[in-house]
DRENMI-284207 format. One record per residue (C-alpha): residue number from 0; residue in three letters; z, y, x. Coordinates in steps of 0.02 Angstrom, whole numbers, plus 50000, padded with zeros to 5 digits. Layout:
BEGIN
(NUM 'ALA' (Z Y X)) ...
//
This chain:
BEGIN
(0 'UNK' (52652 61835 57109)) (1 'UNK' (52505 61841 57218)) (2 'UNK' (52457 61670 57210)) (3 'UNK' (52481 61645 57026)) (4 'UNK' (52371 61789 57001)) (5 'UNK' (52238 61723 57133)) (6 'UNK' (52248 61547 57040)) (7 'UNK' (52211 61631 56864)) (8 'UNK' (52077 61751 56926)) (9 'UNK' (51981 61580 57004)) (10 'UNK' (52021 61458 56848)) (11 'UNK' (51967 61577 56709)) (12 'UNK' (51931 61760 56761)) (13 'UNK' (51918 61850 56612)) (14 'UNK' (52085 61923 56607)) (15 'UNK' (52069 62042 56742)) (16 'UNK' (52074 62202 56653)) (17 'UNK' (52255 62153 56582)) (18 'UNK' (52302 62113 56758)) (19 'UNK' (52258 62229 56867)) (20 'UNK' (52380 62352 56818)) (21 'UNK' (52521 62228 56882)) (22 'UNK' (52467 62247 57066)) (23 'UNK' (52537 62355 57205)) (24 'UNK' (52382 62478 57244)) (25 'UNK' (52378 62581 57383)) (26 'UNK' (52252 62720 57344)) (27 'UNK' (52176 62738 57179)) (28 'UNK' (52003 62853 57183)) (29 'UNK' (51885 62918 57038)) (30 'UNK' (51750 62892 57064)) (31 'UNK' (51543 62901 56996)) (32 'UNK' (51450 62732 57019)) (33 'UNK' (51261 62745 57046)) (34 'UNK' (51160 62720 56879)) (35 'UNK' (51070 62585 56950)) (36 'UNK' (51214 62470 57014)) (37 'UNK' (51300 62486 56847)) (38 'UNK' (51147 62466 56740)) (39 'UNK' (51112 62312 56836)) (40 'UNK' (51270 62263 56806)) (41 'UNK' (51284 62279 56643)) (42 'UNK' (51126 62209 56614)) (43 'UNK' (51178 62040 56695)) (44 'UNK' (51316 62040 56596)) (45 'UNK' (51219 62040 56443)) (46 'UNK' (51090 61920 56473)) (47 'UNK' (51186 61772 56595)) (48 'UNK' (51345 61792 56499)) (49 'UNK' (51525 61888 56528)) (50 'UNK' (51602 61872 56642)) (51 'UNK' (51508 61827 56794)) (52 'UNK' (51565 61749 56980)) (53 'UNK' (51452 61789 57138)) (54 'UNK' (51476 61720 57304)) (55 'UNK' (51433 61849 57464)) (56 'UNK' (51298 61770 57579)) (57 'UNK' (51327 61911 57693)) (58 'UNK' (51486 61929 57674)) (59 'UNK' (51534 61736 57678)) (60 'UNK' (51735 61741 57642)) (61 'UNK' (51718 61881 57500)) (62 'UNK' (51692 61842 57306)) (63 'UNK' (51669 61956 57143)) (64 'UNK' (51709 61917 56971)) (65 'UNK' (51617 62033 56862)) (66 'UNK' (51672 62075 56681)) (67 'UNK' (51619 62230 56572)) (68 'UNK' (51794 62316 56623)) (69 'UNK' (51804 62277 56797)) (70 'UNK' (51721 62207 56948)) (71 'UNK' (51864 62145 57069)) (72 'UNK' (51807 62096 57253)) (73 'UNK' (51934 61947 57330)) (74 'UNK' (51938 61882 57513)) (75 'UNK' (51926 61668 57475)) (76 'UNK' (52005 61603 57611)) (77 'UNK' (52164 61729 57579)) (78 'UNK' (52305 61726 57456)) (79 'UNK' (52330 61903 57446)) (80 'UNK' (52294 62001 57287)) (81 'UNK' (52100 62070 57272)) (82 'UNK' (52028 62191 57395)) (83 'UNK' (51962 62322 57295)) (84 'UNK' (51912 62353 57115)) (85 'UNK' (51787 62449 56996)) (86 'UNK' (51876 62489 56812)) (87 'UNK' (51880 62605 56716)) (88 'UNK' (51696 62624 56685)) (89 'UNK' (51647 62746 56564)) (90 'UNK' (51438 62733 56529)) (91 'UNK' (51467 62813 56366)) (92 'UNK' (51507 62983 56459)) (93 'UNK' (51322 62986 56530)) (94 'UNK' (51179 63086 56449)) (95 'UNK' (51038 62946 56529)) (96 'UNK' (51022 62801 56615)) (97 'UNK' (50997 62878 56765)) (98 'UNK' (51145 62953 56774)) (99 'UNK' (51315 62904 56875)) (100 'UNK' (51447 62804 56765)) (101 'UNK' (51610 62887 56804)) (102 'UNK' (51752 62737 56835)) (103 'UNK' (51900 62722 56959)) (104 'UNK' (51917 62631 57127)) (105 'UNK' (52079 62533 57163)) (106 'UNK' (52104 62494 57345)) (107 'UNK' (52217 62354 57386)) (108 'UNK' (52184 62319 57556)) (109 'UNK' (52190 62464 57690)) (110 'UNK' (52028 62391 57765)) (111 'UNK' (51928 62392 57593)) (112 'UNK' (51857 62576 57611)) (113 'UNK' (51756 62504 57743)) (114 'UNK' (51695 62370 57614)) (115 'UNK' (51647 62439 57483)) (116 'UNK' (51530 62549 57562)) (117 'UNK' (51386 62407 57533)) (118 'UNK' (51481 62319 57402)) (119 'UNK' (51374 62394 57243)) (120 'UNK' (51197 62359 57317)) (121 'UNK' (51261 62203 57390)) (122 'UNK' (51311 62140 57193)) (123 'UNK' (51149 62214 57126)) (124 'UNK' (51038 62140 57256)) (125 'UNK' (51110 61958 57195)) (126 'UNK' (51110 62001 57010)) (127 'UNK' (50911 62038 57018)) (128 'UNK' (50899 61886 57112)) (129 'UNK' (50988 61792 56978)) (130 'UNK' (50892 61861 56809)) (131 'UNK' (50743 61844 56911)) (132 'UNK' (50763 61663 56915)) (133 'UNK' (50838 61660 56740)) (134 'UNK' (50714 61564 56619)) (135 'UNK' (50675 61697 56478)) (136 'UNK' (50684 61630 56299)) (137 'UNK' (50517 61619 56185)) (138 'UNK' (50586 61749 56055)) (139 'UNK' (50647 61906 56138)) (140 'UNK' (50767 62034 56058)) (141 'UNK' (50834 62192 56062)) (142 'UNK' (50979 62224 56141)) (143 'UNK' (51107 62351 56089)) (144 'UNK' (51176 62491 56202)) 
//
């Protein structure tokens, strides 16, 4: 089951919401993500497209696909289901954009506490870096929240 979920996550990753429910977790945790790690988030999504794939520099054997229902860290090199995910998110329940955005951490791996520790600023460290180097069209837009 593991693998056939690994090999569907990598080949076209935007059914993780569906999926996640499937898998054994071992501690489930509600949580409040920092405004600024979901905003640029959520921004990325927007503008480079839904959903997204980023590669860890610093943390070489780990990737995260990134959709507007879940971001779902995986270990590469391993077969096992993902490490730890962000779902749930609710932005709507905020009064500002400064706020927290209430969501829910799954933990699938005993060690992924440890992780996702730097996870968020890891993910919005490379997301700047990415619409920073994103060519910006001639007409610009509004976009709806």
């Amino acid at each position: 089951m593991y693998m056939h979920y690994m090999v569907m996550l990598r080949r076209n990753f935007s059914g993780m919401k569906s999926s996640l429910p499937d898998l054994p977790i071992l501690k489930s945790l509600p949580l409040r993500m920092e405004a600024v790690h979901y905003n640029n988030v959520f921004l990325a999504l927007r503008r480079l497209g839904e959903p997204l794939k980023l590669m860890l520099p610093g943390l070489r054997s780990f990737e995260v696909y990134l959709d507007r229902d879940a971001w779902v860290c995986f270990e590469r090199t391993s077969e096992h289901p993902p490490l730890l995910a962000w779902t749930g998110f609710r932005g709507n329940a905020r009064n500002g954009l400064y706020e927290p955005v209430p969501c829910r951490l799954l933990l699938y791996h005993p060690y992924a506490s440890q992780l996702m520790r730097n996870l968020p600023e890891e993910i919005s460290r490379l997301l700047i870096r990415r619409l920073s180097h994103r060519t910006i069209p001639v007409t610009a837009r509004v976009i709806a929240f």
